[in-house]
C-alpha positions as CSV (number, residue, x, y, z in Angstrom):
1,X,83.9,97.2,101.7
2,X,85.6,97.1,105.0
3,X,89.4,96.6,105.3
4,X,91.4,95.7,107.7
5,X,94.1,97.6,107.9
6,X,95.3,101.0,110.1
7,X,93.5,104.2,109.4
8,X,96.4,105.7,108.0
9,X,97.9,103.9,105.6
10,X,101.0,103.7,103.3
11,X,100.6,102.5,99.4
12,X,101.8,99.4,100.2
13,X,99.1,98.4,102.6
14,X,96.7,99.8,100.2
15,X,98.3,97.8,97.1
16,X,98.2,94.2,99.5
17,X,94.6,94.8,100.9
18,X,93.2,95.7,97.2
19,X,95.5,93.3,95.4
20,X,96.7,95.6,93.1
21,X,100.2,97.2,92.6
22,X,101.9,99.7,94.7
23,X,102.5,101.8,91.0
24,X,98.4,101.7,90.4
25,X,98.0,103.0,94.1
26,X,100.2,105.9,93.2
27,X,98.6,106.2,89.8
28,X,95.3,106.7,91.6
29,X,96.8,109.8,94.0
30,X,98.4,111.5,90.8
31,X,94.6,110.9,88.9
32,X,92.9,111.8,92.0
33,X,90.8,109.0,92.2
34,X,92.0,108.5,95.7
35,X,93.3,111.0,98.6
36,X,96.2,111.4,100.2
37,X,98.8,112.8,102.6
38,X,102.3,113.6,101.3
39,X,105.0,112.9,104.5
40,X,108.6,113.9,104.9
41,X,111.7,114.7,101.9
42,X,110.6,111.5,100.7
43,X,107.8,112.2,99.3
44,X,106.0,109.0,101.0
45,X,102.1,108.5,101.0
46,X,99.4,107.9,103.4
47,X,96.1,107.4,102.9
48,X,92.9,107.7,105.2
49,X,91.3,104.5,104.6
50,X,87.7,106.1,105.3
51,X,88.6,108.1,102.3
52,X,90.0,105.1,100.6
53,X,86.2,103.5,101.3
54,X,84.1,106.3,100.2
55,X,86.4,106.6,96.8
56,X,86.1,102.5,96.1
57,X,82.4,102.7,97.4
58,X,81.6,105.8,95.1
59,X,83.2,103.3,92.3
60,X,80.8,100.4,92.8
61,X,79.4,99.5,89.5
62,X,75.7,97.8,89.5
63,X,75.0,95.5,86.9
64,X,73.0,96.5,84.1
65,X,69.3,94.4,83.4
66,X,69.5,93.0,80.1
């Protein structure tokens, strides 16, 4: 998959370009299911999106013959 967005990138790009919330972004960081960078006091997130694409790629699912 090949998003279009910058190659470091906050939840909220990540939630918009996957169409899912900014909470299930987060959720995946706390499971590890994705990678990221902690910034600042705040606490805020980035995320390398070649890291992003190797986790979604790694997730790909092939359909089962049957």
């Amino acid at each position: 998959m090949d998003l279009n967005i910058p190659k470091l990138c906050t939840v909220t790009q990540v939630s918009d370009a996957l169409h899912v919330s900014k909470t299930t972004v987060i959720r995946w960081i706390n499971e590890g299911k994705i990678s990221a960078y902690q910034l600042g006091n705040r606490g805020d997130y980035r995320i390398d999106i070649d890291n992003l694409n190797k986790a979604i790629n790694e997730s790909k699912v092939e359909p089962v013959n049957g």
